[in-house]
N, C-alpha and C positions, 0 to 999 in steps of 0.2 A: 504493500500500500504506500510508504513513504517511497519507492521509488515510481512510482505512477504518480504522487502528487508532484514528486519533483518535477516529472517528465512533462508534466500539464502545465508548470510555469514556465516551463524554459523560454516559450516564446514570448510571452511578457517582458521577458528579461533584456531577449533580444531583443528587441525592437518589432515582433512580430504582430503586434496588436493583442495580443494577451489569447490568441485562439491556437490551437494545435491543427484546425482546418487548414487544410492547400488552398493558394490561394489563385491557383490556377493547375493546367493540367497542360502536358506537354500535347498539340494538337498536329505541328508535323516536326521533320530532322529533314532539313535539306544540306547537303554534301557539294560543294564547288570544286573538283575536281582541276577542271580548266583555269586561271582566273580568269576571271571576264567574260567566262564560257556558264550556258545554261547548268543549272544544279542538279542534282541526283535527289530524289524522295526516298529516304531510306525508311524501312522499321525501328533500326536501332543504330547507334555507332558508336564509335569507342572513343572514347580519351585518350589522346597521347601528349607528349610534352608542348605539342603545339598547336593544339586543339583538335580537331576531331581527326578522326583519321582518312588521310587523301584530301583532303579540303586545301584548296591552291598549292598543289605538290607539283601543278607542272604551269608556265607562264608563257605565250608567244611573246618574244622581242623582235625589236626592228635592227636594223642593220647593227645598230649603237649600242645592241645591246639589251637598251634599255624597254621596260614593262609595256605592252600594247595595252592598253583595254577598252571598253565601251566609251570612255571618255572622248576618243576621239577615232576610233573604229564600233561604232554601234552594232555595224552585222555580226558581229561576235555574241549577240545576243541569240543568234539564231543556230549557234554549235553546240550540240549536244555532247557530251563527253560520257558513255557511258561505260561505269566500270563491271564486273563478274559480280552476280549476286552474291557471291560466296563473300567476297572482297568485306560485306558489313557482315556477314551468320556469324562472325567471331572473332572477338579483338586478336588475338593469333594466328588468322590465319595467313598465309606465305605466297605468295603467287608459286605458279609451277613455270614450265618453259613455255606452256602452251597457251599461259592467260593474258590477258589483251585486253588493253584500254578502247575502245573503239570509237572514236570522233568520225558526226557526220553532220553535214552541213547541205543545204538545198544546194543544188546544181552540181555536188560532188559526189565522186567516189566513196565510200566508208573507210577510213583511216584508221591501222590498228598499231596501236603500241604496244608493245613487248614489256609486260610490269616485272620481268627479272632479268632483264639483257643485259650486259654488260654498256658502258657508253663513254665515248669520249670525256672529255672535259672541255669548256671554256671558259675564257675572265672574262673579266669586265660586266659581267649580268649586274644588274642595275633597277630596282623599283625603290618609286618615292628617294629617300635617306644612304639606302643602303646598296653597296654592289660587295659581288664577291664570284664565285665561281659557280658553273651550275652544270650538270649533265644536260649533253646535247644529244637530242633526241632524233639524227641522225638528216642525209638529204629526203629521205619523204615523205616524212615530217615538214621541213624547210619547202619544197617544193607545196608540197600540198594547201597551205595556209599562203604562201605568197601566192598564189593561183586564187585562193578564196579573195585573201584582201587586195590584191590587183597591187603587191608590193616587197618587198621582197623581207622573208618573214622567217624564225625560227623556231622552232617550239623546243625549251627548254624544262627539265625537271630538279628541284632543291635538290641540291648534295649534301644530305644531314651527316654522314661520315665527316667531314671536314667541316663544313659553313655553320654558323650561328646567326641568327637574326632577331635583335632583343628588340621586343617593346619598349616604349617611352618608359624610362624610370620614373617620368614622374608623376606616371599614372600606374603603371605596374610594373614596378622593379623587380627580377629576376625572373620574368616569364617572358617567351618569345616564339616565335611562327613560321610559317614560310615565307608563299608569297601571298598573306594577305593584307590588306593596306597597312593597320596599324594594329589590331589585337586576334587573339583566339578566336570569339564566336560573339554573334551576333543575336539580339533575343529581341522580339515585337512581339505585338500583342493580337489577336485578331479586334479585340474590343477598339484598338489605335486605328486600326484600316476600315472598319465599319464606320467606325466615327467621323473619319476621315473622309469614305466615300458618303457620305451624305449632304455635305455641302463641296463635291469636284463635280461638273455636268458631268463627266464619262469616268464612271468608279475605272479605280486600278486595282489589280492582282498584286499579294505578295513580292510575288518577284522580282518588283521593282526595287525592293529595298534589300534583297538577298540577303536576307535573317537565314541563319544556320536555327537557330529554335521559333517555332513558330507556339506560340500557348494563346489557351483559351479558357474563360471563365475569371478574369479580371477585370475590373472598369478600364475605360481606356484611358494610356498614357501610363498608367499605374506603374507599367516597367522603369517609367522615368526614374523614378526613387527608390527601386530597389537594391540594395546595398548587399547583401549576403542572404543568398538562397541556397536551398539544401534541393536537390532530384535524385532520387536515387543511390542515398548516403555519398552525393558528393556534392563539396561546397566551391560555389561560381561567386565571384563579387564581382559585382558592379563596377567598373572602375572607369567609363567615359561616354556621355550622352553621344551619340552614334548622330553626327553631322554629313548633312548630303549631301554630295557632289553631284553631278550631272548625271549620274547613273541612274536615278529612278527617273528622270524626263525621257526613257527610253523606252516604248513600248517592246516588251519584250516577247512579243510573239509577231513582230513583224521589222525589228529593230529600225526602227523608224523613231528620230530622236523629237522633242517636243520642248517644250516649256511646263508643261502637269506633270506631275503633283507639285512642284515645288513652288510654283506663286504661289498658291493657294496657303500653302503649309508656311510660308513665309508670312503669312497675314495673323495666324495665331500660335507657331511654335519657332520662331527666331529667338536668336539671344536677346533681343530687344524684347520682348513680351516675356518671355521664362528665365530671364535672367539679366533684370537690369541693371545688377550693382558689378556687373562684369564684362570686363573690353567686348569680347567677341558678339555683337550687335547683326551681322549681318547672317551668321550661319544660323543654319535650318536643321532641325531636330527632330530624330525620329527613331526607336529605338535606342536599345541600351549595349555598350562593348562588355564582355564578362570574361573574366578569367575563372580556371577552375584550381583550385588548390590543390587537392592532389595530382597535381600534373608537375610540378616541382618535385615531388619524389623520384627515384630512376626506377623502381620496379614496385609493380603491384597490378591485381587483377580485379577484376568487375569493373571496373572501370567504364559502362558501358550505357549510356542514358538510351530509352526508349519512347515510342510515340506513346503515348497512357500516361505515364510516369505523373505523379502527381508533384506540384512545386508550390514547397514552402518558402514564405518570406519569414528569415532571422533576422535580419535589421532593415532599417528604412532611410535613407535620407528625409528628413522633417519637407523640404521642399527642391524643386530645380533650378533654386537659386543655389542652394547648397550642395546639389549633386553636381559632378568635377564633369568637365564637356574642355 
């Protein structure tokens, strides 16, 4: 009995509202394979040290190098990257000789990558901050994607052997990624997008805003101040209001780029409206960056969040004036 009652305060304590209730429920897991390339809907995926596992593990660069994406090639919204079902059935398991990333794109061929070949190396790879070295995913690869974008194009994958890529220490010190913009995983709300689509003329899909957790059964925005949440005996914290770049003005089923969602969402979720007593005035807010804590360990199992999974809020930012963007 004394440890049931303990267990019933806990969230009190934490900042959880004083209820042992979830305060929402994991509703989908989508996986980014490609960066800048359409997502993968999984059942389940594992945790690794850089967030989920295969989520921007491989990047097309331009001659220089450096990071392509939707920013300013949109048709990449239109590449599917699809991995081996097996690839999520278990944080362990190994690709074989014969398993294959399979990238396809309208008016091409099916493109397949080899998930345990051996591959060159090159320098200079280059997103946002950071360059370092990356596995080159050979000429038909490079062929393929320069044919797609009418340019001349490579597709490269992180070399976790060698390379490191830290997150901003001053939002999350000692956790870091591959190639995605700045944190692990990404979390919105359905209740934000519903909200959302009821004053846009033409609702938009998820997709625009490529949330790795999609959850449902919270008010919306509510993710804004989420501080430390538990799914699946693992703890995620909040550590940066997820600002938009041009990526969600990009319909993504016809990559055809736009101006929506983001005037609109600039009218009531800029730093000017949610966050007056702080410089950043013009960026637009949508979703929350999370890191996962057990991911700074070097070994350990379950690790494995699923669509169901119920999610607990243990602390809260008071408001997002106070939540760090």
């Amino acid at each position: 009995m004394a440890m049931e009652k303990a267990a019933s305060f806990l969230p009190s304590l934490l900042g959880g509202g004083g209820s042992p209730e979830p305060a929402a429920t994991v509703r989908s897991i989508t996986v980014y394979p490609v960066k800048s390339c359409r997502g993968v809907s999984v059942p389940q995926a594992a945790i690794t040290a850089t967030g989920f596992r295969w989520d921007r593990q491989w990047m097309v660069v331009n001659t220089k190098g450096r990071a392509v994406t939707q920013r300013v090639e949109p048709s990449l919204a239109l590449v599917e990257a699809d991995m081996p079902p097996e690839a999520f059935a278990a944080e362990d398991w190994q690709p074989a000789s014969h398993s294959h990333m399979v990238i396809r794109a309208p008016g091409m061929d099916p493109l397949k990558i080899p998930l345990a070949a051996e591959h060159a190396t090159i320098d200079g790879v280059a997103v946002w901050e950071w360059s370092g070295s990356a596995y080159d995913e050979g000429a038909e690869a490079a062929e393929w994607f320069s044919s797609y974008l009418g340019k001349p194009s490579r597709l490269v994958r992180f070399k976790e052997v060698s390379e490191t890529r830290p997150t901003d220490p001053d939002y999350a010190q000692g956790y870091k990624v591959m190639f995605s913009d700045a944190f692990p995983i990404l979390i919105a709300s359905q209740g934000s997008l519903d909200a959302l689509n009821e004053i846009l003329k033409e609702p938009v899909r998820m997709n625009r805003f490529r949330a790795n957790l999609l959850v449902d059964g919270c008010h919306s925005y509510s993710e804004d101040l989420w501080k430390t949440v538990k799914i699946n005996k693992l703890t995620f914290m909040g550590v940066r209001l997820r600002d938009c770049c041009k990526v969600p003005t990009v319909d993504q089923e016809t990559g055809t780029p736009g101006i929506e969602p983001n005037e609109t969402l600039r009218t009531f979720r800029s730093g000017e409206v949610l966050r007056p007593r702080h410089t950043k005035k013009r960026q637009v807010y949508f979703g929350q960056n999370l890191v996962c804590k057990e991911s700074l360990s070097a070994n350990g199992k379950g690790r494995i969040i699923k669509v169901g999974d119920p999610v607990y809020v243990l602390q809260s930012f008071s408001s997002t004036d106070e939540a760090p963007a």
